[in-house]
C-alpha positions in Angstrom: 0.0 0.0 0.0 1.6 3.3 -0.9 2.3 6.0 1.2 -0.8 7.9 0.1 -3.4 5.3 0.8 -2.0 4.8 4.3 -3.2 7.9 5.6 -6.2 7.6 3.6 -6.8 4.1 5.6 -5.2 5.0 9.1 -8.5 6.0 10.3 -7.6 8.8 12.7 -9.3 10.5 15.5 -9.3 14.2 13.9 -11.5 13.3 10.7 -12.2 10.4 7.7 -9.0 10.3 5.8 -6.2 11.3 8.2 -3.5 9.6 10.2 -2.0 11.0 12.9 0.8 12.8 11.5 -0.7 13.5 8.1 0.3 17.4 7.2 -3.9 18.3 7.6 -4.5 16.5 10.8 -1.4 18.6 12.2 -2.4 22.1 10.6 -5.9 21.2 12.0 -4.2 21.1 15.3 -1.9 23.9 15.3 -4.3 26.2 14.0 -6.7 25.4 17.2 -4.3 25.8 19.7 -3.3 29.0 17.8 -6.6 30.2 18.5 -7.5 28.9 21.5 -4.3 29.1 23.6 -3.6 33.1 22.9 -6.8 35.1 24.6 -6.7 31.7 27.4 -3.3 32.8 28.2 -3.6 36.3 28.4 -6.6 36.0 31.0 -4.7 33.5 32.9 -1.9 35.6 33.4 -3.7 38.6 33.9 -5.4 36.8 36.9 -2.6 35.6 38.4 -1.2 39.0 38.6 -4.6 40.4 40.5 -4.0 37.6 42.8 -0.3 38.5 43.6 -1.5 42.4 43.7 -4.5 41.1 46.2 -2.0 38.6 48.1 1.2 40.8 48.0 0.5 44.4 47.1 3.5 45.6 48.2 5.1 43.5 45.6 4.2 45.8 42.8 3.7 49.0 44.1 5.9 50.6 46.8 3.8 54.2 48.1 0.6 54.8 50.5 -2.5 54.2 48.4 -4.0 56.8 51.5 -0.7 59.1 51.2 -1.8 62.7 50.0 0.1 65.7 48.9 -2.0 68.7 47.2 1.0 70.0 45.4 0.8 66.8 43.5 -3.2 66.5 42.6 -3.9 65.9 38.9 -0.6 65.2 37.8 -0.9 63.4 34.3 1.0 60.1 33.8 4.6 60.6 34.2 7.5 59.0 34.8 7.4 59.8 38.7 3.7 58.8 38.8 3.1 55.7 35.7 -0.7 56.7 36.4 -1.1 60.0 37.3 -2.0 61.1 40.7 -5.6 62.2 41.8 -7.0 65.4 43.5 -5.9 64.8 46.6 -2.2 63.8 45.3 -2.3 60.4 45.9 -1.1 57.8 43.0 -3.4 56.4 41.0 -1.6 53.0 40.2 -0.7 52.5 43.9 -4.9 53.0 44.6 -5.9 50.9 41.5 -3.6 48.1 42.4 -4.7 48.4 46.4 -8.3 48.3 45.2 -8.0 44.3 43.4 -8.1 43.3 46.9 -11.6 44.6 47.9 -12.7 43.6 44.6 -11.5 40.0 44.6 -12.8 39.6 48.2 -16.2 41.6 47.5 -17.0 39.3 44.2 -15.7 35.7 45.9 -17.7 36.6 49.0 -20.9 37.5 47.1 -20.4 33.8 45.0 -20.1 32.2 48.4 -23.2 33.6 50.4 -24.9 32.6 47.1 -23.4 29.4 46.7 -24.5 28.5 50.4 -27.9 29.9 50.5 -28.8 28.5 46.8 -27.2 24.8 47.6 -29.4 24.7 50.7 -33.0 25.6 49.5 -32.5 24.0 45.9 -31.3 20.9 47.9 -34.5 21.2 50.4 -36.5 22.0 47.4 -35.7 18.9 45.3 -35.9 16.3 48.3 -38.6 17.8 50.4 -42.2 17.4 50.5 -44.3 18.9 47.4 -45.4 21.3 49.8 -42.1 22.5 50.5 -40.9 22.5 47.1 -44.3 24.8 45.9 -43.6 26.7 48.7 -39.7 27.6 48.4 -40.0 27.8 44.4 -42.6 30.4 44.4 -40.6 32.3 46.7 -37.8 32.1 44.4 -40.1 33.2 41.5 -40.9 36.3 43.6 -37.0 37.1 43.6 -36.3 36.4 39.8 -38.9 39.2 39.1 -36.3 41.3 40.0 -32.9 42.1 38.3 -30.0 41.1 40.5 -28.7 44.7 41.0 -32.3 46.2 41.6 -32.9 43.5 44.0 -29.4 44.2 45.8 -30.1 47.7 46.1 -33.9 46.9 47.9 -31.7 44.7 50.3 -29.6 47.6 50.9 -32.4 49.7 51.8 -33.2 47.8 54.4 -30.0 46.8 55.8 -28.1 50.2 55.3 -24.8 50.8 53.0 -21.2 49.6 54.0 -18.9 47.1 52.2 -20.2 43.9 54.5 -23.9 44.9 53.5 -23.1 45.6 49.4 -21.2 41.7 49.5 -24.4 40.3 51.2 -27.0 42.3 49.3 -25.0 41.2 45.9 -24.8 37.2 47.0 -28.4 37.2 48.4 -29.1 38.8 44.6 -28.1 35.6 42.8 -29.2 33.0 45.4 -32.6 32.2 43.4 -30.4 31.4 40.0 -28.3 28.7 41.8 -31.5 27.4 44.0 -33.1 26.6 40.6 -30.3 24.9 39.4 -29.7 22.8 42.2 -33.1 22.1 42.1 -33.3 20.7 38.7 -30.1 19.3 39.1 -31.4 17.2 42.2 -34.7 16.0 40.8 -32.8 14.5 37.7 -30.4 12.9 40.2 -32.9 11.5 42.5 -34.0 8.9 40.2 -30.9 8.1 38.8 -30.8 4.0 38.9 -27.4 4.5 41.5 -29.3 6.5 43.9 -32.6 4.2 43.6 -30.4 1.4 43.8 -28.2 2.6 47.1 -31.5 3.2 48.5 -32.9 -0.5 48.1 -30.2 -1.4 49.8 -30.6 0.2 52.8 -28.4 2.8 52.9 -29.3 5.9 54.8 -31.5 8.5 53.9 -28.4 11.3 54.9 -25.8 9.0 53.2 -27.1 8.7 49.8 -28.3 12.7 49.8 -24.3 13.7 50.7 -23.0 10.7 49.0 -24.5 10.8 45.7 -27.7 13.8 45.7 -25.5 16.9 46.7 -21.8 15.6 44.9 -23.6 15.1 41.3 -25.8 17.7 42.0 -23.9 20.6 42.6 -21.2 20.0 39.8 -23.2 22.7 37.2 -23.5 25.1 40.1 -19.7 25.5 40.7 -19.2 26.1 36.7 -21.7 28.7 36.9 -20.3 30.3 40.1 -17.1 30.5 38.7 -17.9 32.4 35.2 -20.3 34.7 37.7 -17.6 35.6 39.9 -16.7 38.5 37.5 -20.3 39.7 37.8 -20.3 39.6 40.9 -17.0 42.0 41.0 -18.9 44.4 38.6 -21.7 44.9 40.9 -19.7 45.5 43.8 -18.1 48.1 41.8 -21.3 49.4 40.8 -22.7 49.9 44.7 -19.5 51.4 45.3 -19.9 54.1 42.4 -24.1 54.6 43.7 -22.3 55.6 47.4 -24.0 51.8 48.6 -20.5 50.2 49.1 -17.1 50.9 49.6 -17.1 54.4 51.0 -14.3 56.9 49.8 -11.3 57.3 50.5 -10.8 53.5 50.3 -8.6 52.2 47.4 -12.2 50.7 45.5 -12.1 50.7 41.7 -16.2 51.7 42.3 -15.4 54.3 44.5 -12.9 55.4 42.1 -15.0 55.8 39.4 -17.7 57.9 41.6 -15.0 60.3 42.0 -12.9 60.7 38.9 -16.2 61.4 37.0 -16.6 65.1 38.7 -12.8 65.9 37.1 -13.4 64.2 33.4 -12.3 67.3 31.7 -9.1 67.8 33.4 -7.8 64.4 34.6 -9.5 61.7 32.3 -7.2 58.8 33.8 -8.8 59.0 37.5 -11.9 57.1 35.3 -9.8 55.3 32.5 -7.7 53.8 34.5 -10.1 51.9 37.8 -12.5 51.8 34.4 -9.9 49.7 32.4 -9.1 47.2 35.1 -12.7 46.3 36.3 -13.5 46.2 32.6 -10.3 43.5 32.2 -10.6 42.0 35.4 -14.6 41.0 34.7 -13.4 39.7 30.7 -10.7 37.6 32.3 -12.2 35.6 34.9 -15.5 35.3 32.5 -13.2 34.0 29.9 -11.5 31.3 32.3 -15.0 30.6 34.1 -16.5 29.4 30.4 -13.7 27.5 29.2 -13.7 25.6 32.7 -17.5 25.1 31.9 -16.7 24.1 28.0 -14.3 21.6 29.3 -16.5 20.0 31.7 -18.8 19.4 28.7 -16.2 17.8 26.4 -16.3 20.7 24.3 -13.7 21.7 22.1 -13.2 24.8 19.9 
């Protein structure tokens, strides 16, 4: 057989009509990579530095993100001050690169309050009584009506502004998304033939729910937590520039923003630069959070 009709007849994994090492099947290859591995990358790394500047701040910037001089208020980007300084003197890079803590911790806590309170009534919702499960879905119905931001600002209302109070009012917004999806998730698993048979068997009530309910149940909910984390960042930042979170003159990119907009015509980088950092910040860990869901799905670009 020549050499031609060999990787005709390899039959390999990438198509009909390629081998392994045939010239397409590698092009094929190379060319996905080339797309896929580039933006992947750039997130990645870019993530990895907010966690170093949230870890280790000192690490990248050396000054006082609190440290103010008048004599140095709306200088423009220089070589003393990368970022330009603000009205009260202080450097902008030191503040924006102080502020990825807050941010990071605002957005993870948010996911987790959520995470907890949705996991809890979408679990008590798909194994309780029908009763129970009317009663906490329409409950949850009554929440959806409302978009998550509006509803975190009712809860604020209520409960008064402050950084503590934005994170809870933002994670109690997106508790009804994750309840439903537990709640799906756990019906569907409930009659799976392993949990009907583990339960013929004798085997606990409590053991099969955290044995094989709440494991197989909650896998979609983490995926989805993960690529709503950078959400969850931009609606902190979004209290925080209403006056509802972070007050000023804490390094917050949302406070930032509030103030940098009432000097746009003489210092545009007090805006531009929080603004381009939340902005990259929220593409990055979006970007990571869906490929980590396209990957649990055996998807492939």
């Amino acid at each position: 057989m020549s050499t031609r009709e060999e990787d005709v007849y390899a039959g390999p994994p990438g198509g009909v009509g390629e081998s392994w090492a045939s010239p397409r099947s590698l092009a094929a290859r190379r060319f996905e990579l080339g797309v896929l591995r580039p933006g992947l990358l750039l997130a990645g790394l870019f993530v990895l530095v907010l966690i170093v500047a949230a870890l280790f701040p000192g690490w990248l910037v050396g000054g006082d993100p609190l440290a103010a001089n008048a004599r140095h208020a709306f200088l423009s980007p220089s070589l003393a001050h990368a970022l330009g300084t603000d009205e009260n003197g202080r450097d902008v890079l030191t503040r924006v690169v102080y502020g990825v803590r807050p941010s990071l911790l605002m957005g993870l806590a948010a996911t987790a309050i959520g995470l907890l309170a949705g996991i809890s009534l979408g679990l008590a919702a798909g194994l309780g009584h029908r009763f129970v499960d009317g009663l906490i879905m329409r409950l949850i119905d009554v929440l959806l009506a409302f978009p998550d931001l509006l509803l975190a600002l009712v809860i604020i209302t209520f409960w008064g502004q402050g950084t503590l109070n934005a994170t809870i009012a933002v994670g109690a917004a997106s508790i009804p998304r994750y309840a439903r999806l537990v709640r799906a998730q756990t019906h569907q698993v409930r009659h799976a033939p392993y949990v009907e048979a583990a339960t013929t068997l004798g085997i606990r009530r409590a053991t099969v729910v955290f044995r094989h309910v709440l494991p197989n149940a909650i896998k979609p909910v983490f995926i989805l937590a993960a690529i709503g984390i950078g959400g969850k960042i931009a609606a902190g930042a979004s209290l925080s520039f209403l006056g509802l979170g972070t007050p000023p003159p804490s390094p917050e990119w949302g406070a930032m923003l509030s103030v940098g907009r009432n000097f746009l015509s003489n210092a545009w980088w007090l805006t531009a630069v929080p603004g381009l950092a939340l902005t990259l910040t929220v593409i990055s860990v979006t970007a990571l959070g869906r490929e980590l869901l396209r990957r649990s799905e055996g998807k492939r670009r």
